[in-house]
C-alpha positions in Angstrom: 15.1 -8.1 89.9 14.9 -11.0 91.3 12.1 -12.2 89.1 14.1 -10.8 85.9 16.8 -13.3 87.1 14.9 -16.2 86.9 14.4 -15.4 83.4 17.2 -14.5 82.0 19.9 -17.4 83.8 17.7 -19.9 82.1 17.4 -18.4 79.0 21.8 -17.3 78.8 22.0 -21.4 79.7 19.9 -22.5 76.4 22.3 -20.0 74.7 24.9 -21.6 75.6 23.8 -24.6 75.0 23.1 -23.7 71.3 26.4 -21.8 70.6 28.1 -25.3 72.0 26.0 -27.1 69.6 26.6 -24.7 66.7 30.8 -24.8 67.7 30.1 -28.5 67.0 28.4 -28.7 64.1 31.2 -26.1 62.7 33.9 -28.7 64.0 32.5 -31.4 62.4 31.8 -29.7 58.7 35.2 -28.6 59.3 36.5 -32.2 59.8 34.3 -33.0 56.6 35.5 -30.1 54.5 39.4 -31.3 55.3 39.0 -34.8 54.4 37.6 -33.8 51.6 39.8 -31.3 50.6 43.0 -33.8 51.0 41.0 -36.8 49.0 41.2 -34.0 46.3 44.5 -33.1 46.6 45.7 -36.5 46.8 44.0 -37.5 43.5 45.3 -34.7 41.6 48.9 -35.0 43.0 49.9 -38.0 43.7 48.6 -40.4 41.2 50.9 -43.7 40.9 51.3 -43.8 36.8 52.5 -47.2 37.2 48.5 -48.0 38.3 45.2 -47.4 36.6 43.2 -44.1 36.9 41.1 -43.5 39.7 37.7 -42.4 38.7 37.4 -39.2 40.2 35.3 -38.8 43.9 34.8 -36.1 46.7 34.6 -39.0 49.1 36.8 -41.0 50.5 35.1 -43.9 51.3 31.6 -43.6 49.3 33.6 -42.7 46.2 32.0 -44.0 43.1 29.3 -46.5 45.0 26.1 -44.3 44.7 27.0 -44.2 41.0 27.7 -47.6 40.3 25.0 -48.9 42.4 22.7 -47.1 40.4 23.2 -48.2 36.9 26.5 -50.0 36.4 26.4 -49.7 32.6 26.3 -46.1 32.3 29.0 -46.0 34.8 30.9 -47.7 33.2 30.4 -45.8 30.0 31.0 -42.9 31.2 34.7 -44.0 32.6 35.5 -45.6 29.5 34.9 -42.0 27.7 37.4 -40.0 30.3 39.5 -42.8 31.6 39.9 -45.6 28.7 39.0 -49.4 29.1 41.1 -49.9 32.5 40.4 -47.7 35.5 39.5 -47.9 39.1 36.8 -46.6 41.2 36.2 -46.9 45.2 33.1 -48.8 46.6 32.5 -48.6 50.4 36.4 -48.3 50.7 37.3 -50.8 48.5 39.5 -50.3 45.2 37.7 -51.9 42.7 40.1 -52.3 39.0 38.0 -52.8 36.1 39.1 -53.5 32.4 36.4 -53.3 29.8 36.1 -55.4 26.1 37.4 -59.2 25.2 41.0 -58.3 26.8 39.6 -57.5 30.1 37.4 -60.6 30.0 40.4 -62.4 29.5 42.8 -60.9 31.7 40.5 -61.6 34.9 38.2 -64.5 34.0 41.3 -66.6 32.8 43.9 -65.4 35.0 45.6 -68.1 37.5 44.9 -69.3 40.6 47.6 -67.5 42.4 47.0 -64.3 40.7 43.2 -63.7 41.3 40.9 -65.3 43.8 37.1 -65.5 43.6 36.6 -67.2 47.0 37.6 -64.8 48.9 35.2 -61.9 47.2 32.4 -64.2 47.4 32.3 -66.9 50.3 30.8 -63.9 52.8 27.8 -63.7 51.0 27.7 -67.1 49.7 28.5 -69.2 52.2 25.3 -67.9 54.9 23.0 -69.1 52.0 24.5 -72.4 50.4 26.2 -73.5 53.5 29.4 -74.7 54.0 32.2 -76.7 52.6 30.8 -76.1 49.3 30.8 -73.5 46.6 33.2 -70.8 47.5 33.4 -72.4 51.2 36.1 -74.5 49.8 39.3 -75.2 48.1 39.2 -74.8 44.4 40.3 -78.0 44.0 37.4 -79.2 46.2 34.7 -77.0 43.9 36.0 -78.6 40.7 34.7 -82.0 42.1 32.0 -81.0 42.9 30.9 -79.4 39.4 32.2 -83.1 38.1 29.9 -84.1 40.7 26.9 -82.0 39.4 27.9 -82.7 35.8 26.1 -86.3 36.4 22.5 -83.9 36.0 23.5 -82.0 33.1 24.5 -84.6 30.5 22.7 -85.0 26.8 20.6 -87.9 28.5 19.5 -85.8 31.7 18.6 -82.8 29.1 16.2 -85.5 26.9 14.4 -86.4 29.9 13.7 -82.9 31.5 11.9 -81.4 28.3 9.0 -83.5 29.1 9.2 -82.6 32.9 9.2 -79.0 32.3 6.7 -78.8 29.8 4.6 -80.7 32.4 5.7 -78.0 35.0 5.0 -75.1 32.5 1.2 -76.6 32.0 0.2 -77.3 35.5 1.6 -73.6 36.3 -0.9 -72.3 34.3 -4.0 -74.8 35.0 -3.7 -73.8 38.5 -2.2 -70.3 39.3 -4.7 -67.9 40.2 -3.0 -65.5 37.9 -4.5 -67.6 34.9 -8.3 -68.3 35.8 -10.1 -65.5 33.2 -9.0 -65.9 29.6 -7.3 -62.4 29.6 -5.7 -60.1 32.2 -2.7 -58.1 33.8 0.2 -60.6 36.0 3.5 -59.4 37.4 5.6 -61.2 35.1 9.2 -61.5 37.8 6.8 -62.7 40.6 5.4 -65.2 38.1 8.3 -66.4 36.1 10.4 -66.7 39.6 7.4 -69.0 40.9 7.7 -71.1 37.7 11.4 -71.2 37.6 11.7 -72.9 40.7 9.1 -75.1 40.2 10.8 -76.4 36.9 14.2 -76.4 37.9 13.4 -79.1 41.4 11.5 -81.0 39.2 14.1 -81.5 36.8 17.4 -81.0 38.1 16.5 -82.2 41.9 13.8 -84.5 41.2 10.1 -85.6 42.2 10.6 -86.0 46.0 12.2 -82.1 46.0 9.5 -81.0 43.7 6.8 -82.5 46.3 8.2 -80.5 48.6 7.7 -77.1 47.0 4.7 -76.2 48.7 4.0 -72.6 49.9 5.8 -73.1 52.9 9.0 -74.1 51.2 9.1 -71.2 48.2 8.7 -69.2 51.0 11.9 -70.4 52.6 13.8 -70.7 49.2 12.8 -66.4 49.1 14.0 -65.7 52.1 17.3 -67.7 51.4 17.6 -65.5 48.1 17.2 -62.5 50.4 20.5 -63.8 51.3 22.6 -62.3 48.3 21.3 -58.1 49.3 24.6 -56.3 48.2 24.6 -55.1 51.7 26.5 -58.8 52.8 29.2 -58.3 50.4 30.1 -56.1 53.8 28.0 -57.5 56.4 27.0 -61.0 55.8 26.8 -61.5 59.7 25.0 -58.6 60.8 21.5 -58.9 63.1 19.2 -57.7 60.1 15.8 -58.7 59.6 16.7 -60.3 56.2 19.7 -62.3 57.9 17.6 -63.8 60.6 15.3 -64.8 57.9 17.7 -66.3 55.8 19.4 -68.3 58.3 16.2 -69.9 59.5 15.6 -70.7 55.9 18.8 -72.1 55.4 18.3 -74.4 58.9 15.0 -75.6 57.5 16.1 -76.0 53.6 18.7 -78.3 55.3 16.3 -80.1 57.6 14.2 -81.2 54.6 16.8 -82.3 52.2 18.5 -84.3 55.3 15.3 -85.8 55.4 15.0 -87.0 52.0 18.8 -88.6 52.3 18.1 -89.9 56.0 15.6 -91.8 54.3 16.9 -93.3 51.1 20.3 -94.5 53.3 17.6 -96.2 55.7 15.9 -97.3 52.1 19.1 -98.6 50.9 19.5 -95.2 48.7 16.5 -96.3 47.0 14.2 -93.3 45.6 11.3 -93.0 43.4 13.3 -92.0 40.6 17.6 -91.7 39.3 17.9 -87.9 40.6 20.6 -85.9 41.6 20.9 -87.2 45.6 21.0 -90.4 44.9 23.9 -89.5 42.5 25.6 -87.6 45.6 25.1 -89.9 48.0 27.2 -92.3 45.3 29.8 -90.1 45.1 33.3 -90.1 46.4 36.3 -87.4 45.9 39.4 -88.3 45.0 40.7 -88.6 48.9 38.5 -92.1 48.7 36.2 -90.0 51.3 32.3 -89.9 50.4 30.4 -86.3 50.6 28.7 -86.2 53.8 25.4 -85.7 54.0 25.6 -82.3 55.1 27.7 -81.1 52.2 24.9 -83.1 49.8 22.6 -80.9 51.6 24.1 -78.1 50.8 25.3 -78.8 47.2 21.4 -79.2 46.5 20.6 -75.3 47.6 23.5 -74.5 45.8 22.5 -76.3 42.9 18.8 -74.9 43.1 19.2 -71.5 43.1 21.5 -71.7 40.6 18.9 -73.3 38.2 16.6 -71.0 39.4 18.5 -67.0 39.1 19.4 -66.6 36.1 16.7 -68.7 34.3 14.1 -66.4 36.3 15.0 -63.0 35.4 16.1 -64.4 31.5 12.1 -65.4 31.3 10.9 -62.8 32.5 13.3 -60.1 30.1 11.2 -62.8 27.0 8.4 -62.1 27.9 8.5 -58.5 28.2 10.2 -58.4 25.0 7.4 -60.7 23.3 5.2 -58.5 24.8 6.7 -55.5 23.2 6.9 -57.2 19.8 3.5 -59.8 19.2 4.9 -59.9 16.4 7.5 -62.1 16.8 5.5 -64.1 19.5 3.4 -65.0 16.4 6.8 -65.7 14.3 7.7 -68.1 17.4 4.4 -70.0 16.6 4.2 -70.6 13.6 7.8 -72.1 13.6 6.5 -74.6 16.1 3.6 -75.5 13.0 5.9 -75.4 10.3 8.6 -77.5 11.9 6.8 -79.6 14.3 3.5 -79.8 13.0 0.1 -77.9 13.4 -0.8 -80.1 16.0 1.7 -79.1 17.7 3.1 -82.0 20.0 4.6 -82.5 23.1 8.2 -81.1 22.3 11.3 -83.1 22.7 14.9 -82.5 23.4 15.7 -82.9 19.4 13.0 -80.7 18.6 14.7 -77.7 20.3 17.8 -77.4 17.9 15.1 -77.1 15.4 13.2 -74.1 16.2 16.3 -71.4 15.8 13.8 -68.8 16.1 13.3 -69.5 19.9 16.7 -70.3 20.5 18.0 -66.4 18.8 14.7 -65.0 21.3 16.6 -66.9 23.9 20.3 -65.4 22.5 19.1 -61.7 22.0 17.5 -61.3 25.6 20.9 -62.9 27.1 22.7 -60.5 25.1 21.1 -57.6 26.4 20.3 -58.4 30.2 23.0 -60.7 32.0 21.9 -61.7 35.4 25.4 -61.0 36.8 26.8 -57.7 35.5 29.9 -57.7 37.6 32.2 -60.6 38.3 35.1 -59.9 40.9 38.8 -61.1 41.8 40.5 -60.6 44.7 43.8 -59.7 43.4 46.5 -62.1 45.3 49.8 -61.3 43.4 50.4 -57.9 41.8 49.6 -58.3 38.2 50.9 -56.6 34.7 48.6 -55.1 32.3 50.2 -56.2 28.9 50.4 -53.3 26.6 50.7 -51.2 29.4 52.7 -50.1 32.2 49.9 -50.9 34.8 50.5 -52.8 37.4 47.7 -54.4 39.4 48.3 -54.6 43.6 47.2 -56.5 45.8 45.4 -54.1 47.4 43.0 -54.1 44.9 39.8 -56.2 43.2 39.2 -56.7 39.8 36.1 -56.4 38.1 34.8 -58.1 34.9 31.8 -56.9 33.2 31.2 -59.4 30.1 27.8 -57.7 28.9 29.6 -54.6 28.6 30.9 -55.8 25.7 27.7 -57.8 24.1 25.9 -53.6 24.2 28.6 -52.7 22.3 28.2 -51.5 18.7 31.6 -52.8 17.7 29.8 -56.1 17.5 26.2 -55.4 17.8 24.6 -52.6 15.6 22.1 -50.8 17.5 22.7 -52.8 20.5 19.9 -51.2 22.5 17.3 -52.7 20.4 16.4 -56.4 20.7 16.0 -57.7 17.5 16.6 -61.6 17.9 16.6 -61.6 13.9 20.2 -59.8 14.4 21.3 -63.6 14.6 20.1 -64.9 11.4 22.8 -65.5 9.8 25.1 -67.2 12.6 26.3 -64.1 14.1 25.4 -60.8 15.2 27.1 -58.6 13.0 30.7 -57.6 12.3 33.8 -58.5 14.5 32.4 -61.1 16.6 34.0 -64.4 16.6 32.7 -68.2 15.8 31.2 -70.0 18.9 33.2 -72.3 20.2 36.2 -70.7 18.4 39.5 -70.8 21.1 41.7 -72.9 23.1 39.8 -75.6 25.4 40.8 -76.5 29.1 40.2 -78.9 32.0 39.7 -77.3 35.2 38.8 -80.6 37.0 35.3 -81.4 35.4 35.8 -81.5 31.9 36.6 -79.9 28.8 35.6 -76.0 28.3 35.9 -73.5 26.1 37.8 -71.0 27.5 35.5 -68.3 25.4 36.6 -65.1 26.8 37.6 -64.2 23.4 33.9 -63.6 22.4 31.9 -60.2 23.6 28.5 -62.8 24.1 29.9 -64.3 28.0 26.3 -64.3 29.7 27.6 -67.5 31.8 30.8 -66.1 32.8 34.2 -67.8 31.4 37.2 -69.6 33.2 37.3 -72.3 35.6 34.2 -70.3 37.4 32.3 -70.7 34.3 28.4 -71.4 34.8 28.1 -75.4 34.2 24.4 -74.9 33.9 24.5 -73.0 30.6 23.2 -75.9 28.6 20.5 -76.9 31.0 19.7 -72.7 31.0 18.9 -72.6 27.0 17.1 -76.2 27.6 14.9 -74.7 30.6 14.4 -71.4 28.9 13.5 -72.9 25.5 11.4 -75.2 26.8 9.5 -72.7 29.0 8.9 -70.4 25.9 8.2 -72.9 23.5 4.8 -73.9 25.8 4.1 -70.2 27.0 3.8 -69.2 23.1 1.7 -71.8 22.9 -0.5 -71.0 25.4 -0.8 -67.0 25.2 -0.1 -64.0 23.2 1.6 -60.8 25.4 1.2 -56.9 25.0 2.3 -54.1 26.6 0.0 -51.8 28.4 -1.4 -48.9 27.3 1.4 -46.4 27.7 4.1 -48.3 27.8 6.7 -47.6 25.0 9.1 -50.4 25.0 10.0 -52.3 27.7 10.5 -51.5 31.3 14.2 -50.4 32.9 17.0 -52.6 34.3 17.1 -53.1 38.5 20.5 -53.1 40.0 20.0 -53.2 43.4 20.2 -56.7 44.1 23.4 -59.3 43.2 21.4 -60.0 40.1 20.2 -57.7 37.7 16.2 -58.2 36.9 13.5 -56.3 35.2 12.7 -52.9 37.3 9.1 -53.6 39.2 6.5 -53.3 38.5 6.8 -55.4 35.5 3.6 -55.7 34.2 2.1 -57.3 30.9 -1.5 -58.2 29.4 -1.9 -61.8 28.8 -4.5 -63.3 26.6 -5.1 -67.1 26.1 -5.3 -68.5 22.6 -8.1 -70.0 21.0 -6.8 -73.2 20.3 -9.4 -73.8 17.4 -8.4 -70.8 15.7 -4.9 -70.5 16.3 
């Protein structure tokens, strides 16, 4: 018996143990089942009519993220078909209010200062990267100086002078990347065009002693700085992650070498190889009479940089798959080079760009169909009416614009899937879609603007947050493809049926990896 007892007291114990366990894990679905259960409940019975419809969602706090996160664009379509153009959809707790089309554009991107705030949505996941005091660290007072600032880089006289630079840039990439020894092969076309992006962008808008600087060491800094933007810091910009660690060392050391470059120009007597845009900062004053310090000059360049560098990188790299999809309009992009410029084909120049409309509708189509931001928030600071409606927005919630929604819609663009950069022979795109440069302008503190939200083509945004870059974006990109045509012919590989899917898990929307295409160099004799 005795020995039977030894058995069995251990063995009723485990069983214990296990029916504890088994009462828990029934507690706990329980719980789960409840909360569930009442979300339910209190979306079917106690919707506020005087507020938009909540996209359905089992769970409270997950509700629509999964979904969104996924592929915002079918999201969205899909709301628009059961809810209408204004609804609202949870994301890791937070109400997020969107309104679709030209009206929604216009309702957040235009809205006033005390009605909708973009500082507060973004300066968590900003601020870690750029720095502060600048940006989105600031009052918005303080930012529209500092785009005036920044303006002094992006004038018709900065533009003519930058052609030249990139082209250089564009050339040497090629000469000396690896990537382009043989005369044909296979390259990774968002690793590539990222690398060249940067390198064109310093050169230009930051200027030779930045561009020096752009060794190995320092793109690998700028990377882990971009790292910066995961979705994840929206929510937890301060948390010990790998990627934060990283980006905060890059940030320290970003700061270290462009402190240098200032420490010694004031030393120099703000004396540098070349005009660029320091030695415009370190000229600058705001209106207070106070000069920028050379930390915030610091920071306005990494701002500055990786905003010449974002958008322009994924844009590229959409061209090229595109081009690669259709050789023949790569060769269409050639021979307007000959027939406008020449057969010799010279060095282009700022002038020559508005000639080659071909390149500049490429540049227009791939915009249209691939955004680099496809959502734009407001914090919403003063409950605000939906005209036409009886909506009324709270204060509880955030507002989201989505301007490409409207440029794949086929109220303005027939067969918007398909990129045909032809759609824009004639001036437009089709029916319903307004002149360019057609509405009201304003002065947010650095000039005049269109206000533009009346147009479904936004890729830059609209409103006082506006991208100031656009212009230097269509000079970079055009540049860029008028020397890679040049250079190459692109094709898909075998298998491949159009080009490859959208990737939405970062801040900004970028060709799905891998994103591979075969390149073959031209004959220059016989092309």
């Amino acid at each position: 018996m005795g020995l039977l007892a030894s058995i069995t007291e251990p063995l009723s114990e485990h069983f214990k143990d296990v029916s504890t366990l088994a009462l828990l894990v029934c507690a706990v679905f329980a719980g789960l089942c409840l909360i569930v259960v009442a979300n339910v409940l209190q979306q079917q019975l106690f919707r506020n009519k005087n507020e938009p419809p909540v996209v359905f969602h089992w769970f409270p706090v997950i509700g629509s993220t999964i979904t969104y996160g996924m592929d915002p664009m079918q999201f969205f379509k899909r709301c628009q078909a059961q809810y209408g153009d204004i609804f609202t959809f949870v994301l890791l707790g937070r109400r997020m209010t969107v309104y679709l089309g030209t009206k929604g554009n216009e309702f957040i991107l235009n809205a006033k200062l005390k009605d909708a705030n973009a500082e507060e949505i973004y300066s968590p996941l900003t601020t870690p990267v750029f720095g502060k005091d600048v940006v989105y660290d600031c009052p918005n007072s303080k930012l529209m100086e500092q785009k005036k600032f920044v303006k002094f880089g992006l004038t018709t006289e900065a533009f003519r002078s930058y052609v030249s630079l990139i082209a250089d840039e564009v050339e040497s990439y090629v000469k000396k990347s690896p990537k382009f020894k043989a005369e044909k092969g296979v390259f990774d076309v968002t690793s590539a065009m990222a690398e060249l992006t940067i390198f064109t962008a310093s050169r230009s808008l930051q200027g030779k002693e930045v561009r020096e600087r752009f060794d190995a060491t320092f793109a690998d800094y700028y990377h882990d700085l971009d790292m910066g933007f995961s979705p994840i810091n929206f929510m937890l910009p301060w948390a010990p992650l790998p990627h934060n660690r990283r980006r905060d060392v890059a940030h320290h050391k970003m700061v270290e070498t462009y402190m240098g470059i200032i420490t010694k120009r004031r030393e120099g007597g703000n004396q540098g190889d070349e005009e660029d845009m320091i030695g415009n900062l370190m000229g600058c004053s705001y209106k207070d009479g106070k000069a920028i310090p050379d930390k915030e000059i610091a920071h306005m360049m990494i701002a500055l940089l990786m905003a010449g560098q974002h958008s322009s990188s994924s844009s590229i790299a959409w061209i090229i798959l595109h081009l690669a999809d259709r050789p023949d309009i790569t060769e269409e992009l050639l021979e307007e080079q000959k027939t406008v410029l020449g057969n010799d084909l010279p060095r282009p120049t700022y002038d020559d760009l508005s000639r080659l409309p071909l390149h500049s509708q490429v540049i227009k189509e791939s915009l249209r169909m691939h955004s680099p931001i496809h959502s734009i928030m407001r914090k919403v600071k003063t409950p605000m009416h939906v005209e036409g409606t009886n909506y009324i927005i709270p204060t509880s919630h955030t507002l989201l614009a989505t301007p490409i929604y409207a440029s794949l819609s086929p109220f303005y663009f027939p067969n918007p899937s398909k990129w045909e950069p032809h759609r824009w022979d004639d001036g437009s795109s089709g029916t319903n879609l307004p002149e360019e440069g057609e509405g009201e302008k304003v002065d947010y503190g650095y000039g005049m603007v269109t206000k533009g939200t009346t147009s479904p083509y936004l890729p830059f945004g609209a409103g006082r947050h506006r991208c100031i870059g656009e212009q230097f974006a269509y000079v970079q990109l055009q540049t860029i493809l008028v020397i890679m045509v040049r250079i190459f012919k692109f094709q898909n590989l075998p298998g491949r049926d159009g080009v490859v899917a959208t990737d939405y898990s970062s801040l900004f929307s970028r060709p799905m990896a891998p994103a591979s295409v075969i390149w073959e160099k031209r004959d220059k004799q016989n092309d």
